[in-house]
C-alpha atoms as an extended CHARMM CRD file, in Angstrom:
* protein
*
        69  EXT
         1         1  UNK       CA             -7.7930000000      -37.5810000000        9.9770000000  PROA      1               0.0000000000
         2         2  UNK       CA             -8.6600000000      -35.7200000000        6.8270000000  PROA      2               0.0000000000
         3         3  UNK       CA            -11.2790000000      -33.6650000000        8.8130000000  PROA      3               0.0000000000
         4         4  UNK       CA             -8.8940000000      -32.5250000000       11.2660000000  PROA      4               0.0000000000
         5         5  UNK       CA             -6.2260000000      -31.6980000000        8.5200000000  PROA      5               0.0000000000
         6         6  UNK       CA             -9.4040000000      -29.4060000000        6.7510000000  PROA      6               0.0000000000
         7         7  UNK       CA            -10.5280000000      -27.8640000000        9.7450000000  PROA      7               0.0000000000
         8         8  UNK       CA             -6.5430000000      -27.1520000000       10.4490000000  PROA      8               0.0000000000
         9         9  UNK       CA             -5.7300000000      -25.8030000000        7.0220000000  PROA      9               0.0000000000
        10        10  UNK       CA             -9.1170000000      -23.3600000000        7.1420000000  PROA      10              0.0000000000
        11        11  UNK       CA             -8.6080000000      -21.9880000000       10.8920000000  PROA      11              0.0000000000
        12        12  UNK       CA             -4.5960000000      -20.9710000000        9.3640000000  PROA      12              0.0000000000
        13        13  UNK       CA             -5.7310000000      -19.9260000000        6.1510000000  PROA      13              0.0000000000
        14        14  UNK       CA             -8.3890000000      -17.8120000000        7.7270000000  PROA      14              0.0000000000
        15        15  UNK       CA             -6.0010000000      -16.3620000000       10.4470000000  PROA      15              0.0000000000
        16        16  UNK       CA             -3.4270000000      -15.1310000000        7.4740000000  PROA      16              0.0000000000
        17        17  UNK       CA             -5.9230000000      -13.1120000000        6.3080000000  PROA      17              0.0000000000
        18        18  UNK       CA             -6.9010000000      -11.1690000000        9.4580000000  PROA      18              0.0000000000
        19        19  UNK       CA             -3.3300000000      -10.5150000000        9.7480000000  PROA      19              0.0000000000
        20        20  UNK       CA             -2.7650000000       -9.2370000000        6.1590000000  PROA      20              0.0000000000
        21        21  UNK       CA             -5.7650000000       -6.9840000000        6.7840000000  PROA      21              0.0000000000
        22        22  UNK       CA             -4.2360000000       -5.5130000000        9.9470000000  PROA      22              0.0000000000
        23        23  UNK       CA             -0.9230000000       -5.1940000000        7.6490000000  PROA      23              0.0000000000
        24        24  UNK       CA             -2.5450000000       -3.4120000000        4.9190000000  PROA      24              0.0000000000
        25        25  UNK       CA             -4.7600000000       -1.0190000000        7.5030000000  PROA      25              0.0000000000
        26        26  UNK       CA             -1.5080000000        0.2410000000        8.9040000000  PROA      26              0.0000000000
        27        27  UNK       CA             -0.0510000000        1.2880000000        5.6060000000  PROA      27              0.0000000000
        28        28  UNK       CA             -3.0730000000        2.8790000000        4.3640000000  PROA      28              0.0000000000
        29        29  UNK       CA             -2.4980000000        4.9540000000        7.2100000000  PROA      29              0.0000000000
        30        30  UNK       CA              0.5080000000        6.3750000000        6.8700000000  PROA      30              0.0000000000
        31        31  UNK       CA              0.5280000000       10.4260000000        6.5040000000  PROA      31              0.0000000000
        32        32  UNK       CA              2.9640000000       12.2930000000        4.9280000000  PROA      32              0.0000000000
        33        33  UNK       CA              3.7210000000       15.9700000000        5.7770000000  PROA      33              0.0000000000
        34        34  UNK       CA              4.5150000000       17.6350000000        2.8120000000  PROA      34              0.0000000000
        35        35  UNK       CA              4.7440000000       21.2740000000        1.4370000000  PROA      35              0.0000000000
        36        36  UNK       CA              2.2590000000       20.9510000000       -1.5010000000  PROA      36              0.0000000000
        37        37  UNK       CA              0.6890000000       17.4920000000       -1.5830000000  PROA      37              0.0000000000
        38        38  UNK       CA              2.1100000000       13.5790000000       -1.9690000000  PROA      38              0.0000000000
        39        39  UNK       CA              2.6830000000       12.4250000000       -5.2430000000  PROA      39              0.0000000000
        40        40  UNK       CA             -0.1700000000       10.6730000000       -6.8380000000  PROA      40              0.0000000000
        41        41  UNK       CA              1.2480000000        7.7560000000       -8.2870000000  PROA      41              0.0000000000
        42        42  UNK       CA              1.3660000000        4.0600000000       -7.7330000000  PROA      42              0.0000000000
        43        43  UNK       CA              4.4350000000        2.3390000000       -7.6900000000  PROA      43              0.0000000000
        44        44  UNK       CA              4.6080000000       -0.5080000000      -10.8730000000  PROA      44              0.0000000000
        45        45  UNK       CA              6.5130000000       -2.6340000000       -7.7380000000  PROA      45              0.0000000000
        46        46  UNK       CA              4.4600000000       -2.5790000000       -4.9330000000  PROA      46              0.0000000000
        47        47  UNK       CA              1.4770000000       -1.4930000000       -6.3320000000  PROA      47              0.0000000000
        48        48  UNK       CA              1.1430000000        1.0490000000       -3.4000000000  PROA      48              0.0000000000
        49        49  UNK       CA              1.3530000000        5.2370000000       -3.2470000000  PROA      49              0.0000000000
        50        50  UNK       CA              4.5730000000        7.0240000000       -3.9270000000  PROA      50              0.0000000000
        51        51  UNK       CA              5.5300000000        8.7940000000       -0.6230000000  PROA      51              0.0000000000
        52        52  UNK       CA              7.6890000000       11.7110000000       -2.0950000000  PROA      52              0.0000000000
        53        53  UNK       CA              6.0860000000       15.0270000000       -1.8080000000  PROA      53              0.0000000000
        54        54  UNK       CA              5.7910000000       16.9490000000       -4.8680000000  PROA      54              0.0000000000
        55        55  UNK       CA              7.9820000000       19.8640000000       -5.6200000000  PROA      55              0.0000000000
        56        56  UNK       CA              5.9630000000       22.9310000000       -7.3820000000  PROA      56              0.0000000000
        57        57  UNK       CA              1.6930000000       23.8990000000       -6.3520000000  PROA      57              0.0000000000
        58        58  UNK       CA              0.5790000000       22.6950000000       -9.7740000000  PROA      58              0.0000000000
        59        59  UNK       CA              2.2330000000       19.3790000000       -9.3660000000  PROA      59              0.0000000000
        60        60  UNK       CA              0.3720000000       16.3620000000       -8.9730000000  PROA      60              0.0000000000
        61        61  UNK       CA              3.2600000000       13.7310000000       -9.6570000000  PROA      61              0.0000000000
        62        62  UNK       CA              6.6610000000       13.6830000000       -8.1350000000  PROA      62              0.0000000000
        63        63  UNK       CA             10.3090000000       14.1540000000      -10.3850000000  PROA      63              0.0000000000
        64        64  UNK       CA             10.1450000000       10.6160000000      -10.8830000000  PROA      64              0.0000000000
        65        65  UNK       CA              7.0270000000        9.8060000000      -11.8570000000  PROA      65              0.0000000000
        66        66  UNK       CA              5.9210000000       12.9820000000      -13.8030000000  PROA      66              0.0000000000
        67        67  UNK       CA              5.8670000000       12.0850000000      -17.5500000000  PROA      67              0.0000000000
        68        68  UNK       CA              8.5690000000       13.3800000000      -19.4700000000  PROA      68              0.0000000000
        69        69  UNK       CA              7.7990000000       16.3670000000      -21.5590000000  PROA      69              0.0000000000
């Protein structure tokens, strides 16, 4: 019984992670059409890209992510 309950537990564990790779593939892909370039920066909440497009050519951070100055 323990056996089966292992070999259950592994086969759904590893089937999560397939599907959180698939998950994580299709946001890397995303694209975003902007004028100058997307914002650089990572997102403290969820750790991911900022998808705002930046405003001036010598940007490299969005209005809210560029560091106060």
């Amino acid at each position: 019984m323990r056996k089966l309950l292992l070999i259950f537990g592994a086969s759904f564990f590893l089937l999560s992670i397939n599907s959180f790779e698939e998950i994580n593939q299709v946001e890397e892909d995303y694209f975003l059409e902007c004028k100058y370039r997307q914002c650089n920066a990572i997102a403290k909440s969820t750790e991911k890209r900022c998808k705002r497009c930046v405003s001036n050519s010598n940007d490299y951070q969005c209005y809210q992510h560029k560091p106060k100055s």
